[in-house]
C-alpha positions as CSV (number, residue, x, y, z in Angstrom):
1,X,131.7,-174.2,-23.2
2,X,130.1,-171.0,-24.2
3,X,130.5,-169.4,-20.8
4,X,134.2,-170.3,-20.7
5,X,135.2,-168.9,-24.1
6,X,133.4,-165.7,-22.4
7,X,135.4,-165.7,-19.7
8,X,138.7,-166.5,-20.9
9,X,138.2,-164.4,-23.8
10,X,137.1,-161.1,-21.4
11,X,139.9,-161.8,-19.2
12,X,142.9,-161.2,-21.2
13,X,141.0,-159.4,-23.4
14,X,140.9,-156.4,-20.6
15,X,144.1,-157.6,-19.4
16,X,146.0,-156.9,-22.7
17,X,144.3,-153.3,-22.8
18,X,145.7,-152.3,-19.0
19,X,142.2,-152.6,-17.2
20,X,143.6,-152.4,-13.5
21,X,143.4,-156.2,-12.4
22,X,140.3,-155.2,-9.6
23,X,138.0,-153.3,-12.7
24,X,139.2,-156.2,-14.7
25,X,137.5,-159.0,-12.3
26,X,134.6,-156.5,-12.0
27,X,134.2,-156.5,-16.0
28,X,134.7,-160.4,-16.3
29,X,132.0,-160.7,-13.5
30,X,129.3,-158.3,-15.7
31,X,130.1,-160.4,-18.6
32,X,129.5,-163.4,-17.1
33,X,126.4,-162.4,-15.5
34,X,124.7,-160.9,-18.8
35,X,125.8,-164.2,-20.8
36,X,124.2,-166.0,-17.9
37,X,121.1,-164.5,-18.6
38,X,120.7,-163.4,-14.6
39,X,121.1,-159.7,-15.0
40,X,120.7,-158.3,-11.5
41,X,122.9,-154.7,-10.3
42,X,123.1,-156.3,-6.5
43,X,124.6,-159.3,-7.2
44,X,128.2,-158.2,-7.7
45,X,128.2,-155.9,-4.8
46,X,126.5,-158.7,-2.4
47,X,128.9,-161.3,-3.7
48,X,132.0,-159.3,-3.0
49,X,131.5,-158.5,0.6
50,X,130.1,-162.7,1.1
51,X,133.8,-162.9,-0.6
52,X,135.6,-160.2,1.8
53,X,133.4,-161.2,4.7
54,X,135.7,-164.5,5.5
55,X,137.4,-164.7,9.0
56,X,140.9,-166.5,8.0
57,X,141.4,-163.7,5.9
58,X,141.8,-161.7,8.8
59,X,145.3,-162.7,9.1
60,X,146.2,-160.8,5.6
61,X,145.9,-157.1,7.3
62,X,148.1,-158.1,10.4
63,X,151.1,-159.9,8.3
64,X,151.0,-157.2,6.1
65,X,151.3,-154.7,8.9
66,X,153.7,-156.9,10.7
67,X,156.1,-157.1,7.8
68,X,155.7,-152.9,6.7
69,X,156.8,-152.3,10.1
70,X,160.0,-154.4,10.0
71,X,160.6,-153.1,6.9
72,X,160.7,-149.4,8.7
73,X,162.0,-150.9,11.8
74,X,165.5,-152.0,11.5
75,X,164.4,-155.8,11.5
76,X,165.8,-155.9,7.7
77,X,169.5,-155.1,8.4
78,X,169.5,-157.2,10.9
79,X,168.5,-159.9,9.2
80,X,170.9,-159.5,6.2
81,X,173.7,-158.7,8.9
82,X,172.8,-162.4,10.3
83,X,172.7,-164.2,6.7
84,X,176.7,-162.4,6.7
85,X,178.1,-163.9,9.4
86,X,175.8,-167.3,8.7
87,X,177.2,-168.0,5.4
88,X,179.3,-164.6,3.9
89,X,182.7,-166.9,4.3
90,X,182.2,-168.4,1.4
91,X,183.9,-166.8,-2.2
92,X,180.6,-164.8,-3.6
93,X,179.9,-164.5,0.1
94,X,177.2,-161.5,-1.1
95,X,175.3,-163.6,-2.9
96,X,174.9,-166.4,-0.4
97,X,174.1,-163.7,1.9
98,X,171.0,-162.4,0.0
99,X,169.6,-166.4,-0.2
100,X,169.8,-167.1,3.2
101,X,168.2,-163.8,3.8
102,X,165.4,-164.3,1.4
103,X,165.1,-167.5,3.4
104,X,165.2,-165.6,6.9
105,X,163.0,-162.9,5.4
106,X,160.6,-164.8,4.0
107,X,159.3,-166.6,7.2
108,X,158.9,-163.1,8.7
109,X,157.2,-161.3,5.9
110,X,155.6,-163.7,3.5
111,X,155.3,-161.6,0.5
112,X,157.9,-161.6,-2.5
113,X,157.3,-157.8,-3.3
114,X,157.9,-156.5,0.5
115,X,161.0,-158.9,0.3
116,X,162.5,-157.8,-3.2
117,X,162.4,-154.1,-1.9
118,X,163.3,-154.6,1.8
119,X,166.2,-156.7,0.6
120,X,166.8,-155.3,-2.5
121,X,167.4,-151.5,-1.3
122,X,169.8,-153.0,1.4
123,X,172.4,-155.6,-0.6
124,X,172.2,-154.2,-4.5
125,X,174.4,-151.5,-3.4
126,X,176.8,-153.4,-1.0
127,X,177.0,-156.0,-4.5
128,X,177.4,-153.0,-7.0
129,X,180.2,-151.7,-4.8
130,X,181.7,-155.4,-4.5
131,X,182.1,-155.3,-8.4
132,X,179.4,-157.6,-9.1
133,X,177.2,-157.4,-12.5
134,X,174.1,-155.2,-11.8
135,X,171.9,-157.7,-13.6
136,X,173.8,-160.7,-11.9
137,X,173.2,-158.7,-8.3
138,X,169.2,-158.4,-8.9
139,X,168.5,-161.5,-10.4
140,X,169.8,-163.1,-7.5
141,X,167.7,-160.9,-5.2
142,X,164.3,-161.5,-7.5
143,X,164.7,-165.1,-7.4
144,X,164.7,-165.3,-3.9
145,X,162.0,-163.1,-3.2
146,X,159.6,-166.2,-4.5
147,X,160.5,-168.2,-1.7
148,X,157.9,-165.1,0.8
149,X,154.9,-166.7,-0.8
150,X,156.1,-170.5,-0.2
151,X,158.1,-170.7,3.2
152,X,155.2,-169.5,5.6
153,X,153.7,-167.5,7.0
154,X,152.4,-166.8,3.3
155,X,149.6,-164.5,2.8
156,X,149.3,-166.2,-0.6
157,X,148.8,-169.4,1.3
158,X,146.2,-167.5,3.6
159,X,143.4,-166.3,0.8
160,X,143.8,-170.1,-1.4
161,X,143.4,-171.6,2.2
162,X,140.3,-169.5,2.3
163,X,138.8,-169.7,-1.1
164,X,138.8,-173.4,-1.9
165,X,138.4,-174.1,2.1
166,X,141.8,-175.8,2.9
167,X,143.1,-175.5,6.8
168,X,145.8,-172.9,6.5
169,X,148.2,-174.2,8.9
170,X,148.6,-177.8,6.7
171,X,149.4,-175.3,3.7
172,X,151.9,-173.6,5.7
173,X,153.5,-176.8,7.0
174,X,153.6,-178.2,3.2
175,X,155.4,-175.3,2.0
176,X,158.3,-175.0,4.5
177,X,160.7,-178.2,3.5
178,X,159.8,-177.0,-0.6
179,X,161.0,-173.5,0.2
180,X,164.5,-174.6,1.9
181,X,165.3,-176.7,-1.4
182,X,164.5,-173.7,-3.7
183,X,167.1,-171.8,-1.1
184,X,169.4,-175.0,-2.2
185,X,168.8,-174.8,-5.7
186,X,169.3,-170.8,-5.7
187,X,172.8,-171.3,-3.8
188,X,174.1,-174.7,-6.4
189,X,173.7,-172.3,-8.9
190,X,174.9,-169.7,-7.7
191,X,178.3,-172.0,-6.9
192,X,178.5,-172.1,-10.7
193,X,178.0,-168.3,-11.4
194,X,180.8,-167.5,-8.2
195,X,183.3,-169.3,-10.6
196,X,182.2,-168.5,-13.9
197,X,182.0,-164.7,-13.2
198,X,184.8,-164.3,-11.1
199,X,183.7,-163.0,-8.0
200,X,186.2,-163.0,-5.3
201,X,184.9,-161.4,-2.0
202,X,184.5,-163.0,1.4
203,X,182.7,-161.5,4.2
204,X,184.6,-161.9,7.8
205,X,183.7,-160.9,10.7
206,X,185.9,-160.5,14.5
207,X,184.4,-162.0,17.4
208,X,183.0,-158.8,18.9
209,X,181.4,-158.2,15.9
210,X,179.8,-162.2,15.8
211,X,178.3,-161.2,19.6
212,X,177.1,-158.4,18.5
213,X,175.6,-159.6,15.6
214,X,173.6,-162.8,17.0
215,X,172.5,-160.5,20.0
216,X,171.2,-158.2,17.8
217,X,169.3,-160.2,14.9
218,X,168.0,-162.7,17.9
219,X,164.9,-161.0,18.0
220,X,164.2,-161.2,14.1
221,X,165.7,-164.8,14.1
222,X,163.3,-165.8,17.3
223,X,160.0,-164.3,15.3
224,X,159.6,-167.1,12.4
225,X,160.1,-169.3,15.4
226,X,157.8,-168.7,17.9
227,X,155.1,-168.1,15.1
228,X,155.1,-171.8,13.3
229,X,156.1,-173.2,16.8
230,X,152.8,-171.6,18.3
231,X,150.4,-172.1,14.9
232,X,151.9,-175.8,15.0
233,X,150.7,-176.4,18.6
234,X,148.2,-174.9,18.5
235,X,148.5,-171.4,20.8
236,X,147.0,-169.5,18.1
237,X,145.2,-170.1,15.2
238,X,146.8,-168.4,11.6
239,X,144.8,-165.3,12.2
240,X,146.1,-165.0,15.6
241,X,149.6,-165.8,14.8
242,X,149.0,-162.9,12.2
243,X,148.2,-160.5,15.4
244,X,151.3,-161.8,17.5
245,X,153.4,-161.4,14.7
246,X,152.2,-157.7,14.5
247,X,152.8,-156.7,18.2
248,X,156.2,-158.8,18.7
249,X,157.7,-156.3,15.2
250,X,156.3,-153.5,17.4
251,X,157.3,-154.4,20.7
252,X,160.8,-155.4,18.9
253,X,161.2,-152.3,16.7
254,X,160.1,-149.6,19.4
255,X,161.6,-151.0,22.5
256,X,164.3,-153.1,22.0
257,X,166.0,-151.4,18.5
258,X,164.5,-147.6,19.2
259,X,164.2,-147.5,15.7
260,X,160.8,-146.7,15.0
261,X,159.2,-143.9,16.4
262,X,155.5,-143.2,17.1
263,X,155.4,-140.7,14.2
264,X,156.7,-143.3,11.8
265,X,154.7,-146.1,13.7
266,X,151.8,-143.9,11.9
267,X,153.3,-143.6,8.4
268,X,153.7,-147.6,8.3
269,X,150.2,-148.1,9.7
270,X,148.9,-145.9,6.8
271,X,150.9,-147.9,4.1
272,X,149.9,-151.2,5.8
273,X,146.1,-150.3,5.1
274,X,146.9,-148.6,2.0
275,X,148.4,-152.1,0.9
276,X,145.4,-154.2,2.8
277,X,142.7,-152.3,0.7
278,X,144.7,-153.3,-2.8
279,X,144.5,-157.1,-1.6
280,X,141.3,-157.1,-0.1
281,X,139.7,-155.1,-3.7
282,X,140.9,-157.9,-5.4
283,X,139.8,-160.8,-3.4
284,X,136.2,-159.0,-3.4
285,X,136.1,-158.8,-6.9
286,X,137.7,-162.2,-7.3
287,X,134.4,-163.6,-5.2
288,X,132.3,-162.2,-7.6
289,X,134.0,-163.8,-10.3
290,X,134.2,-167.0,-8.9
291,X,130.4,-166.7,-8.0
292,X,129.6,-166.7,-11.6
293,X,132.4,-169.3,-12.7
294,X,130.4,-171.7,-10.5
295,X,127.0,-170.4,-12.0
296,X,127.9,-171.4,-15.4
297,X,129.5,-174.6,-14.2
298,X,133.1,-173.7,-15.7
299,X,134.5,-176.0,-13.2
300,X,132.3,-178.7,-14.8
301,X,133.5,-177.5,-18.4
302,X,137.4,-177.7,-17.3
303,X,136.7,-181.4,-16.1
304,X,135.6,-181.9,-19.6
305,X,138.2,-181.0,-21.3
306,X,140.8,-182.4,-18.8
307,X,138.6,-185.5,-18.6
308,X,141.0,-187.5,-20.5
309,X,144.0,-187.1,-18.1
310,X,142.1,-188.0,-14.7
311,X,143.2,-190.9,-14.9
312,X,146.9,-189.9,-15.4
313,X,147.6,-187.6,-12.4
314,X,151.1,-186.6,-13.3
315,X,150.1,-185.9,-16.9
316,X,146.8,-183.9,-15.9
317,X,149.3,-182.0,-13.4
318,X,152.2,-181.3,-16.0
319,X,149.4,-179.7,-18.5
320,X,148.1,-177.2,-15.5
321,X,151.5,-176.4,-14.2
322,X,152.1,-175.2,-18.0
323,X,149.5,-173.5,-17.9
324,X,150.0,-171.7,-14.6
325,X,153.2,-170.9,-15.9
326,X,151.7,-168.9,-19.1
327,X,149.4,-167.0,-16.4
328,X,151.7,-166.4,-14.3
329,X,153.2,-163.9,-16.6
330,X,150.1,-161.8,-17.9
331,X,148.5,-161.7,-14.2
332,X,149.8,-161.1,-10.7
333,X,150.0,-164.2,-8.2
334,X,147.2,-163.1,-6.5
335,X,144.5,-162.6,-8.8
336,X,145.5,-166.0,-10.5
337,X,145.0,-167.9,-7.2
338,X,141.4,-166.2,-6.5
339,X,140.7,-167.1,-10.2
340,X,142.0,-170.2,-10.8
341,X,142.2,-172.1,-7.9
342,X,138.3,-172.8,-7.8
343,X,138.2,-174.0,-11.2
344,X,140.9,-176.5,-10.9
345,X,140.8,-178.0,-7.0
346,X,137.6,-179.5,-8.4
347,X,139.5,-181.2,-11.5
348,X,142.3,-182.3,-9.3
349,X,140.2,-184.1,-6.5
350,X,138.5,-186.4,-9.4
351,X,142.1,-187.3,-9.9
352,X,142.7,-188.0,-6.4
353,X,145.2,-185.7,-6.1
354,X,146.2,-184.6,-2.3
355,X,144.8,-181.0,-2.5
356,X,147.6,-179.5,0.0
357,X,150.1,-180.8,-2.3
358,X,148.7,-179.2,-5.2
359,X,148.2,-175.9,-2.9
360,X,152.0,-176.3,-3.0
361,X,152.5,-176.4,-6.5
362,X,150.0,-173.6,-7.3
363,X,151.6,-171.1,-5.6
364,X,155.1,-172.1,-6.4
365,X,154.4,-172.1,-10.1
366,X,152.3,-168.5,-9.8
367,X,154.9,-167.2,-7.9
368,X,157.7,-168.0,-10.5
369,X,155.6,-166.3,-12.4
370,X,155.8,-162.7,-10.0
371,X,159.7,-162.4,-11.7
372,X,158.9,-163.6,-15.4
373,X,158.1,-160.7,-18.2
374,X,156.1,-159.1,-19.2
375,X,154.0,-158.5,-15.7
376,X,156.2,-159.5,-13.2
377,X,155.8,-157.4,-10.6
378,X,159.2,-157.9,-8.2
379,X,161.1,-157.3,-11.8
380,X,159.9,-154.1,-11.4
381,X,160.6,-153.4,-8.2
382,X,164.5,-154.7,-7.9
383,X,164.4,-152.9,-11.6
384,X,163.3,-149.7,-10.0
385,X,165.4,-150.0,-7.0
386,X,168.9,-150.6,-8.5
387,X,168.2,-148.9,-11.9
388,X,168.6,-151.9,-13.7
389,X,167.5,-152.4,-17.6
390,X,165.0,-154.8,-17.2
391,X,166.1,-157.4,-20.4
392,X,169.6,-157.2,-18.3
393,X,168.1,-158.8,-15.3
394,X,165.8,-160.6,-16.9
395,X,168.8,-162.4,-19.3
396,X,171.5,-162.8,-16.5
397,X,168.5,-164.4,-13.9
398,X,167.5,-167.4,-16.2
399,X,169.8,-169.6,-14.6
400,X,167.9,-168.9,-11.1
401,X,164.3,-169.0,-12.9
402,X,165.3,-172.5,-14.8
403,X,166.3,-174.4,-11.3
404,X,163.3,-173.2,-9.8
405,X,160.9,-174.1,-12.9
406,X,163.3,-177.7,-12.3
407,X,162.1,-178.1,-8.8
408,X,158.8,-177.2,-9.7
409,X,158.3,-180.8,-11.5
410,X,160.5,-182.1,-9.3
411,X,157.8,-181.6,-7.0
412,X,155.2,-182.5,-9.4
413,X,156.9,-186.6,-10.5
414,X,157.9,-186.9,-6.4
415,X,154.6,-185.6,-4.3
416,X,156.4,-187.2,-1.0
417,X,159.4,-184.4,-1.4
418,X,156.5,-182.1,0.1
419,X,154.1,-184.6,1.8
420,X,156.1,-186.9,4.0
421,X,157.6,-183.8,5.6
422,X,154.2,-182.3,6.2
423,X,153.4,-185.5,7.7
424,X,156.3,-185.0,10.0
425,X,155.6,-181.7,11.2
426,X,152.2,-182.4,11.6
């Protein structure tokens, strides 16, 4: 119990002083390992590449390149054009728009910051100009970029698949049928806010314009597609699905668009790694961490103190959801899953829990937490992109953060809304 007041207490303890989160894991893992009496200067560098040296995660590098270059290729507006003409009939039209393209988006991205920006630098003007409330505009926008880390292919799916040793393709499976009812949930309430704010505006489109449209966004549309059609029957593994994904945006954005040049084909490439090398820090730092967590035996510590609630699984999962929740806003979605997820999936398999299904609820609830104050990083981003006062947004997305947060135990009381169709697509 010693160890984990240690750990705990150096963790937000260099959180709360603005430690970067990588030097923060780093510091945790030193303080671990001098409490722990086994004081040796090789041990954290030897743990973090065993942690980076892990072949799944091989797929992080070629989403994130796959998604940068859409971004830059012209992939995005087509996408948001599509999510028009799908659904922009509709009083509000705008707004449904920007869900069902956080829903397109996300199965070609998988990542709620690359989603809030690509998305959010496209529709917040298009709202601002359509007279809708700034705050209104990009809390809609940040509540749908959650759904990049659920609806796959996830990268966030991709390192907890490889740190508590769960296939990757089950986790992306599990989280598809959960993702379209948070894309429900977003456009119910957003029925509401169409009526009590006002908004008017339709989107319509001639019939030229539909042909051109669907011929043009068929590409983006087919991508998502092929991928989960080829990972669920097995053509490629994740990791190769992560490669395919990579060429078809390139093959797609230089040949068929002509949007992206070689020069630019450069740039992206640069960010890509740029991006890659953040993640990558923080898993190998994470693996040190989590080498010392099970050292001390804090798993065996968190059983204890949970021990009373194995044998209520619904209770034991209500109290670690709250929990989540509380993390979620002091630490980024990332760090939190590399930390936390091998202290719990222990606890949870002594209550017979189904470990996907918890996957499920993990990074749902930690993703919540990516546009929930104070450190909630695609906040930040829409805030920084449509030069939005942050308590604005934050006060006019409640509604959108309270239907997800509602799903969330949704999911938790009714496990089969998430495992019955995994079964089926399995």
């Amino acid at each position: 119990m010693e160890q984990l007041a240690y750990f705990f207490g150096s963790l937000f303890l260099f959180l709360f002083m603005g430690v970067p989160i990588s030097m923060v894991l780093v510091l945790c893992a030193m303080v671990l390992m001098y409490t722990a009496g086994a004081w040796d200067v090789m041990t954290i560098p030897n743990s973090m590449m065993d942690g980076a040296d892990n072949f799944p995660l091989m797929a992080i590098p070629f989403f994130i390149f796959a998604g940068e270059i859409m971004a830059a290729g012209g992939l995005s507006k087509r996408v948001v054009q599509l999510a028009q003409l799908i659904i922009g009939r509709i009083k509000g039209g705008l707004g449904y728009a920007a869900i069902m393209a956080s829903i397109i988006f996300a199965g070609l991205m998988g990542s709620s910051v690359g989603e809030a920006a690509a998305l959010g630098g496209l529709l917040l003007p298009m709202m601002k100009n359509a007279g809708y409330d700034e705050g209104r505009a990009g809390g809609i926008i940040a509540s749908g970029a959650i759904l990049g880390p659920i609806i796959p292919p996830s990268t966030n799916f991709i390192i907890l698949g490889a740190t508590v040793s769960l296939s990757v393709t089950r986790l992306f499976m599990i989280g598809l049928f959960p993702g379209l009812m948070l894309g429900l949930g977003l456009m119910i309430v957003w029925w509401f806010i169409v009526r009590r704010d006002g908004y008017t505006e339709v989107l319509t489109f001639t019939r030229k314009e539909c042909i051109a449209i669907l011929k043009d966004a068929s590409p983006a549309f087919m991508l998502p597609v092929l991928l989960l059609g080829g990972i669920r029957f097995g053509v490629f593994t994740p990791t190769e699905g992560g490669a395919f994904a990579a060429v078809f945006a390139i093959v797609v954005c230089m040949c068929w668009y002509r949007e992206l040049p070689f020069r630019e084909l450069l740039r992206v490439s640069a960010a890509a790694a740029r991006t890659t090398a953040v993640v990558m820090l923080i898993v190998a730092t994470a693996s040190a961490v989590g080498y010392f967590i099970t050292l001390a035996q804090i798993p065996n510590h968190i059983a204890s103190l949970f021990s009373s609630f194995i044998d209520s699984p619904k209770i034991l999962l209500t109290i670690i959801m709250l929990f989540l929740l509380l993390a979620g806003m002091v630490m980024d979605l990332t760090p939190n899953v590399l930390i936390f997820a091998p202290v719990f999936y222990p606890l949870i398999q002594q209550a017979g829990i189904d470990p996907y299904h918890f996957g499920l609820l993990f990074i749902l609830n930690l993703g919540i937490g990516v546009i929930t104050p104070p450190v909630g990083t695609v906040l930040y981003v829409v805030c920084g992109i449509g030069n939005i006062q942050l308590p604005n947004l934050v006060r006019k997305m409640l509604p959108f953060i309270l239907v997800e947060v509602v799903i969330l135990f949704l999911l938790v009381y009714f496990p089969k809304l998430s495992l019955v169709p995994m079964r089926w697509l399995m």
